[in-house]
N, C-alpha and C positions, 0 to 999 in steps of 0.2 A: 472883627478879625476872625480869621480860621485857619487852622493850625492841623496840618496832619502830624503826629508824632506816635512816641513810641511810652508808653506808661512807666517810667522809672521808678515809683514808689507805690504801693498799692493807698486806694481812697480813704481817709481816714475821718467818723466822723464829732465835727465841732460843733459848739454854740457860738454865738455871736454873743459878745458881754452888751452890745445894744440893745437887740431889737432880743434876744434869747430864742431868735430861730435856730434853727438845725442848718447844717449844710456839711457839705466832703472837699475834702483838700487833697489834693495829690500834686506827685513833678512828676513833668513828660519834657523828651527831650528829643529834637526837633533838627535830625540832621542835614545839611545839604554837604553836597561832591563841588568840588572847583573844577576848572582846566588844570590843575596841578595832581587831581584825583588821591589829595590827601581831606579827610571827613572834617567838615567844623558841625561841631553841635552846640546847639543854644535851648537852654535849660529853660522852663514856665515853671513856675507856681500856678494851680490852678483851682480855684473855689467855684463847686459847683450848687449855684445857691437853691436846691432843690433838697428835702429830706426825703430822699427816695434812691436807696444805696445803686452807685449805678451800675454795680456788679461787673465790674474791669478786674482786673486782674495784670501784675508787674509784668512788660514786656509785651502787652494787646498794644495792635498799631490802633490808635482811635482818631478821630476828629472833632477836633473841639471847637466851639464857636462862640464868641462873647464879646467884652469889651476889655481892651490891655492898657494895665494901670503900670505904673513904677513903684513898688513895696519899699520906703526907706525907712532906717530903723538904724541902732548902735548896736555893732558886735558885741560878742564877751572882754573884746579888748578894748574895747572904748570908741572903736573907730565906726566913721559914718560909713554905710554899707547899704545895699541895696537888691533889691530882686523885681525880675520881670512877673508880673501876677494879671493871668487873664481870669476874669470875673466871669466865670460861662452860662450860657442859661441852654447849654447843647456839650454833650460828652458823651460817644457813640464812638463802639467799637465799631469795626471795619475789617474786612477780610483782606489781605493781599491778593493780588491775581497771581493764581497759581500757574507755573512755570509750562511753558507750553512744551508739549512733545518736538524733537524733531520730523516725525511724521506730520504734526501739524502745522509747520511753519511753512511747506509747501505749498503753493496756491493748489488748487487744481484746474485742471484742463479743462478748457471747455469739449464737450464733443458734439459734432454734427450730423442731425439728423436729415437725412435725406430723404426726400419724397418721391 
């Protein structure tokens, strides 16, 4: 799975109580536009199972790529609850394309050379 989003919580990093590797945890949250052009956002948990900080920062658009599990687990109130968790073995910041000029959205003209 691959996922453009947006870094909601900065990397944070854990041990695994199994295996006692290292790895980073973060949530990015992953908006689409409808034909109604009101925003749904859908939240990741996402482990990146590398101990090599991958130096994002809250609010970097990044791309992520891994494998997506369903996290279920009991809230504080007792109830069954759950989270989307992609397992990544890819978390790379990305640049937006910056806004083009109105001078540059012009095509240009071709001109002809005559012989």
């Amino acid at each position: 799975m691959q996922v453009f989003a947006n870094v909601g919580t900065l990397p944070i990093r854990k041990q695994s109580k199994s295996s006692g590797k290292f790895y980073y945890e973060m949530r990015i949250a992953e908006s689409h536009r409808n034909d109604t052009s009101s925003e749904q956002v859908m939240w990741y948990s996402v482990r990146i199972m590398r101990d090599l900080d991958p130096g994002l920062a809250k609010g970097d658009f990044v791309k992520v790529t891994g494998k997506l599990k369903t996290d279920f687990y009991l809230s504080r109130e007792g109830k069954p609850t759950g989270t989307l968790l992609i397992i990544a073995f890819e978390a790379s910041k990305i640049s937006k394309p910056a806004p083009r000029a109105a001078s540059e959205e012009q095509p240009e003209t071709a001109t002809e050379v005559k012989n």
